[in-house]
VMD Tcl script that draws the C-alpha trace (Angstrom):
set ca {
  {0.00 0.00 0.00}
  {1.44 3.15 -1.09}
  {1.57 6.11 1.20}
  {-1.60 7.78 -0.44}
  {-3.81 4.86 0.32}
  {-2.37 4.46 3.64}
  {-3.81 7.63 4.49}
  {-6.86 7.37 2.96}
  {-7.53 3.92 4.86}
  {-6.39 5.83 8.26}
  {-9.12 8.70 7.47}
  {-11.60 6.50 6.90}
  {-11.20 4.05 10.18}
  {-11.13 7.25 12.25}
  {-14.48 8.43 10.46}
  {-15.69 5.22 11.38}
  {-14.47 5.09 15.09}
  {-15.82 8.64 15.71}
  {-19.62 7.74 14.10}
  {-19.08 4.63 16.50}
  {-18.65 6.48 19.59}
  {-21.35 9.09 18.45}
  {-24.21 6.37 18.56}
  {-22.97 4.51 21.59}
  {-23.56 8.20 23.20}
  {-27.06 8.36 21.68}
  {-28.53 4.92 22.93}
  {-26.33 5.48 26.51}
  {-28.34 5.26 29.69}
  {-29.45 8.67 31.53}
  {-28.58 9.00 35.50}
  {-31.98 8.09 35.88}
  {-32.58 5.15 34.18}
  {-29.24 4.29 34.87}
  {-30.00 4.47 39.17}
  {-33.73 2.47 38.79}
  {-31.26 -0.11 37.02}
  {-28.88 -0.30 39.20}
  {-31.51 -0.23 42.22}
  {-33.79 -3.07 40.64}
  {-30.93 -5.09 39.88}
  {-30.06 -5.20 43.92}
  {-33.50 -5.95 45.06}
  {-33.62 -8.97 42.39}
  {-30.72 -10.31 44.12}
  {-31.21 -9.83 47.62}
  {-34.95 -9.60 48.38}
  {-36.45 -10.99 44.86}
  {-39.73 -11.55 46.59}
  {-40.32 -7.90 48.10}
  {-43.40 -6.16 47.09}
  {-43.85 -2.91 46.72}
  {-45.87 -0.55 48.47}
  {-47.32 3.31 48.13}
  {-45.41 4.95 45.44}
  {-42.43 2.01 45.42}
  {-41.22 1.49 48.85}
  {-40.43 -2.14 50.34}
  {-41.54 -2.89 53.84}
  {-38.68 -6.18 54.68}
  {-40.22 -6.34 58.48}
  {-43.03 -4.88 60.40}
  {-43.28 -5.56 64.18}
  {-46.85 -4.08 65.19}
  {-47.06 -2.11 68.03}
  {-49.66 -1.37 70.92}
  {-49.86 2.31 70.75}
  {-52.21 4.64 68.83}
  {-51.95 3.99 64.67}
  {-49.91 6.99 63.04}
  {-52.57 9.42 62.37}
  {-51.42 12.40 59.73}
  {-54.38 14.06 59.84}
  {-54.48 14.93 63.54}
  {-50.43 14.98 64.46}
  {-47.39 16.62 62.06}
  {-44.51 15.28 64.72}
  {-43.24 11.88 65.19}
  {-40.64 10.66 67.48}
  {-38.59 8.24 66.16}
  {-35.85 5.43 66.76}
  {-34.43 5.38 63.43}
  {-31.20 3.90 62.01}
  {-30.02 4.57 58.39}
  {-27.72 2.51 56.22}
  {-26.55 2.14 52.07}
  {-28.48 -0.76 50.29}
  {-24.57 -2.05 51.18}
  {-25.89 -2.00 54.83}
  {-23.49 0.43 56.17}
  {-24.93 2.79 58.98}
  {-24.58 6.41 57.67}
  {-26.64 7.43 61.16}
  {-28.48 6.28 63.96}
  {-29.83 7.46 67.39}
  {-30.16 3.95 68.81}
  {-28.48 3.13 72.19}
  {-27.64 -0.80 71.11}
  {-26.96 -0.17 67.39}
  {-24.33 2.53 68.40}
  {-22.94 0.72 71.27}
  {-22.45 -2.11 68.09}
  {-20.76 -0.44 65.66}
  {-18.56 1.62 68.22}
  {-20.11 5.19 68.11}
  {-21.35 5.69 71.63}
  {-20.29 7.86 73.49}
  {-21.20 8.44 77.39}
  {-22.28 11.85 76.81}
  {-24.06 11.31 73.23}
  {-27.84 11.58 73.00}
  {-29.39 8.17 72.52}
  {-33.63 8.56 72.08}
  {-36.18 9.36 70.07}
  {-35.27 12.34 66.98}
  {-38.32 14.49 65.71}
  {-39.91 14.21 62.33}
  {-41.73 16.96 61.60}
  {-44.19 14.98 58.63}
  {-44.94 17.97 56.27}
  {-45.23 17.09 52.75}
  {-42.94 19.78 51.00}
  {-40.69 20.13 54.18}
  {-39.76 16.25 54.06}
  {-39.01 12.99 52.22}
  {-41.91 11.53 50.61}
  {-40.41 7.83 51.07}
  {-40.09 8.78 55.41}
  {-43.66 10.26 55.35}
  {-45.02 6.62 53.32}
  {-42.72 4.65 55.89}
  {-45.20 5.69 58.49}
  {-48.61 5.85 56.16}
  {-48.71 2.45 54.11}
  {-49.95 -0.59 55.32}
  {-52.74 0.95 57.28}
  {-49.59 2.83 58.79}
  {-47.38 1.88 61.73}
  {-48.47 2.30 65.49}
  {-46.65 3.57 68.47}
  {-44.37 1.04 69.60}
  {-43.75 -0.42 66.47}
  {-41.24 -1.12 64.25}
  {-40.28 -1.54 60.40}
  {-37.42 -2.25 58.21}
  {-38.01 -0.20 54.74}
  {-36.48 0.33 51.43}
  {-36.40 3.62 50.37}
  {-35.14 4.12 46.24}
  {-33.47 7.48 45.31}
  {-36.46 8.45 43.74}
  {-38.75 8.90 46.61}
  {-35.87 10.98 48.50}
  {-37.41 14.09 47.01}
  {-39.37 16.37 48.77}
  {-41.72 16.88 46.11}
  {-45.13 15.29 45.85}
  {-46.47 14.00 42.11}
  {-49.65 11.67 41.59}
  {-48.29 8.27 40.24}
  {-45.29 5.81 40.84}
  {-44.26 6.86 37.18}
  {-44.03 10.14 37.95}
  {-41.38 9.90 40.81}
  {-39.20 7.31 38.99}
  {-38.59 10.28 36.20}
  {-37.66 12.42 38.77}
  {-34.81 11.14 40.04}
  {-33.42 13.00 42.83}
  {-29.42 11.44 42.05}
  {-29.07 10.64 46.18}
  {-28.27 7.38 47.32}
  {-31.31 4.50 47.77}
  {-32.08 3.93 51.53}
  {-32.34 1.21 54.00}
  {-33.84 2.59 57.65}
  {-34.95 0.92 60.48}
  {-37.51 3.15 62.52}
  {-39.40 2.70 65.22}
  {-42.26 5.06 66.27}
  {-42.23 6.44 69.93}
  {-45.05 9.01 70.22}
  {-46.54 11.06 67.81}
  {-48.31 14.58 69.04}
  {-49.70 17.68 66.89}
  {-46.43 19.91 68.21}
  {-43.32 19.68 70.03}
  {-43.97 20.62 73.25}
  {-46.70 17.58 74.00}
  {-44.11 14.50 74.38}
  {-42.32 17.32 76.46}
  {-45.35 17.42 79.15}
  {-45.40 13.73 78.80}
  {-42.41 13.13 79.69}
  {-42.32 15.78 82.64}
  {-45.48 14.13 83.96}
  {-43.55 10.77 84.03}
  {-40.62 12.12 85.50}
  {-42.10 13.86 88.16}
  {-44.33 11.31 89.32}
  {-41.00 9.18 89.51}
  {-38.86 12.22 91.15}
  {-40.73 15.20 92.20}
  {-43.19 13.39 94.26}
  {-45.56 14.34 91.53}
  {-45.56 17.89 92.48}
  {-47.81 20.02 89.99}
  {-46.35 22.58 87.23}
  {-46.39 26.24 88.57}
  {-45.28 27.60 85.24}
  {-47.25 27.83 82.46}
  {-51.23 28.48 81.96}
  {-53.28 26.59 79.16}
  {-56.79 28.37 78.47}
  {-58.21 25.26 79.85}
  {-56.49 26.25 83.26}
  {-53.78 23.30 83.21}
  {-50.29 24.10 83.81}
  {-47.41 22.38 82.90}
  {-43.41 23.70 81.49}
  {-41.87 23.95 85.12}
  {-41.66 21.77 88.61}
  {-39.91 22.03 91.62}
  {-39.63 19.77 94.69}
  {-37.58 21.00 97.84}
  {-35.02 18.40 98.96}
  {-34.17 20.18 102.22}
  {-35.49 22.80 103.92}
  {-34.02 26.24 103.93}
  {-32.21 27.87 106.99}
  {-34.63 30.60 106.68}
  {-37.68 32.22 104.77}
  {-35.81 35.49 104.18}
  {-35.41 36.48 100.84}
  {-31.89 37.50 100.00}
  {-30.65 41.32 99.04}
  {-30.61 41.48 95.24}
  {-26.89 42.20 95.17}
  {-26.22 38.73 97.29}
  {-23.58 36.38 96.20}
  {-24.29 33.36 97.01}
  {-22.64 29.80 96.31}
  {-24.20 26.76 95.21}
  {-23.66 22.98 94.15}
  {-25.70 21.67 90.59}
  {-25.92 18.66 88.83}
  {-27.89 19.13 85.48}
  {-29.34 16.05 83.93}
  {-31.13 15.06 80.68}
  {-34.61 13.31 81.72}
  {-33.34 10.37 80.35}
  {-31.06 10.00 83.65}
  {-27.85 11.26 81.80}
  {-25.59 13.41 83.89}
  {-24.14 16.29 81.21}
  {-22.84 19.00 83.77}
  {-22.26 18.88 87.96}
  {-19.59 21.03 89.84}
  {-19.23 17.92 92.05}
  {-16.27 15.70 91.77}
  {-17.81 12.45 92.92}
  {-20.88 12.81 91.04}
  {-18.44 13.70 87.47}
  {-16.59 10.72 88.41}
  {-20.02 8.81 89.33}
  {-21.27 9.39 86.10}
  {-17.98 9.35 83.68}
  {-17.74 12.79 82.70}
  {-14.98 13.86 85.01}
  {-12.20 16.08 83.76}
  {-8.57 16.90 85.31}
  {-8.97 20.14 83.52}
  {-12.35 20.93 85.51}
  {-12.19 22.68 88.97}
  {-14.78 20.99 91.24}
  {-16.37 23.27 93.79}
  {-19.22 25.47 94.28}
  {-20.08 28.68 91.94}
  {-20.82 32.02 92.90}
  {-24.00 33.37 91.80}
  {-25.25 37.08 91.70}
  {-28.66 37.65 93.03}
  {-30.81 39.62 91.13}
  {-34.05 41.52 91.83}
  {-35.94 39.50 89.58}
  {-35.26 35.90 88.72}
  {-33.74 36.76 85.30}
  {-31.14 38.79 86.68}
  {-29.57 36.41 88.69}
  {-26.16 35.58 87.24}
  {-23.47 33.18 87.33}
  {-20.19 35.50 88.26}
  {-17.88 32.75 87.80}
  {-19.10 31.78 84.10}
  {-19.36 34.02 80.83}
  {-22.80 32.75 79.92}
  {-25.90 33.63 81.60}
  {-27.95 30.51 83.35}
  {-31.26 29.44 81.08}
  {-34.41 30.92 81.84}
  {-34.81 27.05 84.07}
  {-32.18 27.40 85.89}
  {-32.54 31.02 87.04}
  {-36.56 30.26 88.16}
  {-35.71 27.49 90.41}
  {-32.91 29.63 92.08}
  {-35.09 32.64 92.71}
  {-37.27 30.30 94.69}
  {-34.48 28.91 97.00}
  {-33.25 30.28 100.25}
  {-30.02 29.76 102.02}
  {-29.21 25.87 102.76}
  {-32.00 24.84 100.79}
  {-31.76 21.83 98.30}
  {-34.29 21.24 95.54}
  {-34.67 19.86 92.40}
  {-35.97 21.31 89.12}
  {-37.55 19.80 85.50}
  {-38.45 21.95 82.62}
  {-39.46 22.16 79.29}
  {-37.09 23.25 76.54}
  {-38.90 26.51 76.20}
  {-36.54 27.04 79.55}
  {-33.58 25.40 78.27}
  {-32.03 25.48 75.03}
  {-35.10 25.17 72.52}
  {-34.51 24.07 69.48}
  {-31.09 24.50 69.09}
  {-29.91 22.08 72.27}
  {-26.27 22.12 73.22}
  {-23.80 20.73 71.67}
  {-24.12 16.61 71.10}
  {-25.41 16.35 74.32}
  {-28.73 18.35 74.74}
  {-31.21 18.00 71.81}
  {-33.61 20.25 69.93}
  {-36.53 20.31 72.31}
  {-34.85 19.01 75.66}
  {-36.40 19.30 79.03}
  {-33.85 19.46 81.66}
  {-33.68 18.67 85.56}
  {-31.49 20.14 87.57}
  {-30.47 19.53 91.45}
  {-29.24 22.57 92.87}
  {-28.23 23.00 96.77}
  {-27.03 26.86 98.19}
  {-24.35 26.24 100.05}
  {-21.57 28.06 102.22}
  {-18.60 30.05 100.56}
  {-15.91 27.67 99.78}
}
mol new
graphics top color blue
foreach p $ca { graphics top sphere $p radius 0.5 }
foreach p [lrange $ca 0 end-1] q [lrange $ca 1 end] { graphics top cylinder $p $q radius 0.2 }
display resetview
């Protein structure tokens, strides 16, 4: 072949190569088809007999429960047990005591309970909110296994099954265990409940002297005296005065005490902490009483049960997270919407 040809033949199988590659392009997969592939291909393999359910979510267990059924129509919050994982079955998250203490992510101080799903079309995952609806929906106490594809992770809502497989959100498919705790029409209800419970348990059942509901109930804040106080007097608004506090989490876990043995009790003791009691400013209202020994001001809780103590006295506090830290909670150890109990004892200058 002379040099001309050998050209001409090159040309030509590049021509060819090129129009090649330009149809493979055209007949390619989209992301979308492409992730309903890849997600039916799993399921065939691994649970081939799963059925779908609502708008193509798979149910692998259901453990009924005893409680109330998961009504949407009355309630928009659910409290939840929930543990997510890859169709690979690796946990991405979880607020489960035993799964964490199983995969080595708990932590004394972490937050182990129920997380709140507020179950708003628009403001969450259509595959979470059918989790809870389908199958005549789950009740409190229950608990289900569920497959969630990419394409119901979208916070949109369309009519048909059809519909959300073309709109493919491109997150990853979903396997989550959940379990449903309580359920209430806003977040402050499972906060009474569980302030009833505790002080039945703690506070002798002493009532709420906080808040007042139209229907004359009250309910956000208790207090039980422990000890009596040395005297009746109240105390001069420019008072220092010293006291001892443990602050716990209803759930009985210790986050913050200025007492050695009870850090050490409890496993959050530090070398680098100093141990002893605080100083604390009297005010001449409840909210003006500060902690001179700290750079943050005491929550609205802390400062009401205080005002109500008198020299030697020892009492113990719960309130709702209206008092606390709302819905921003403290660091990992406080949640969104915490109530909080705190022991508190005035004691002499150190």
């Amino acid at each position: 072949m002379n040099k001309k040809n050998a050209i001409c033949a090159l040309a030509t199988g590049l021509s060819f190569l090129l129009l090649a590659s330009g149809c493979a392009r055209e007949v390619s997969e989209d992301g979308n088809a492409a992730a309903i592939r890849r997600f039916e291909s799993w399921l065939s393999i691994h649970h081939p007999d799963a059925v779908p359910v609502g708008s193509g979510i798979y149910i692998l267990s259901d453990t009924p429960g005893e409680g109330p059924v998961w009504d949407g129509e009355t309630n928009s919050i659910a409290y939840m047990i929930e543990t997510r994982k890859d169709l690979q079955g690796n946990i991405s998250s979880t607020n489960d005591e035993a799964v964490a203490k199983q995969i080595g992510s708990w932590s004394r101080e972490g937050y182990y309970g129920p997380s709140i799903w507020y179950v708003t079309r628009g403001a969450m995952y259509e595959g979470l909110i059918e989790a809870l609806e389908v199958m005549d929906g789950i009740r409190e106490g229950g608990r289900r296994t569920v497959i969630i594809p990419s394409w119901l992770l979208t916070y949109k809502t369309y009519d048909t099954a059809e519909e959300y497989r073309e709109h493919a959100t491109g997150l990853s498919d979903m396997v989550i265990d959940i379990q449903l705790v309580s359920q209430a029409d806003n977040v402050f209800d499972y906060q009474i409940r569980q302030l009833e419970d505790f002080t039945d348990r703690y506070l002798a059942g002493v009532d709420s002297t906080y808040y007042n509901n139209e229907d004359g109930s009250r309910y956000g804040f208790y207090y039980h005296q422990l000890r009596p106080a040395e005297t009746e007097e109240a105390m001069p608004s420019d008072t220092t005065v010293y006291i001892n506090y443990t602050g716990r989490r209803l759930d009985g876990v210790v986050f913050d005490t200025t007492i050695a043995d009870t850090a050490k009790f409890y496993g959050i003791y530090s070398s680098s902490k100093t141990y002893q009691p605080v100083s604390v400013q009297w005010g001449s209202q409840y909210d003006a009483i500060t902690m001179t020994s700290s750079s943050t001001e005491p929550i609205d809780g802390f400062q009401m049960a205080l005002w109500r103590m008198r020299p030697g006295e020892k009492g113990i506090t719960a309130f709702y997270s209206e008092l606390g830290y709302g819905s921003s909670g403290s660091s990992s150890t406080i949640p969104s919407y915490a109530p909080l109990s705190f022991t508190i004892e005035l004691v002499e200058k150190p």
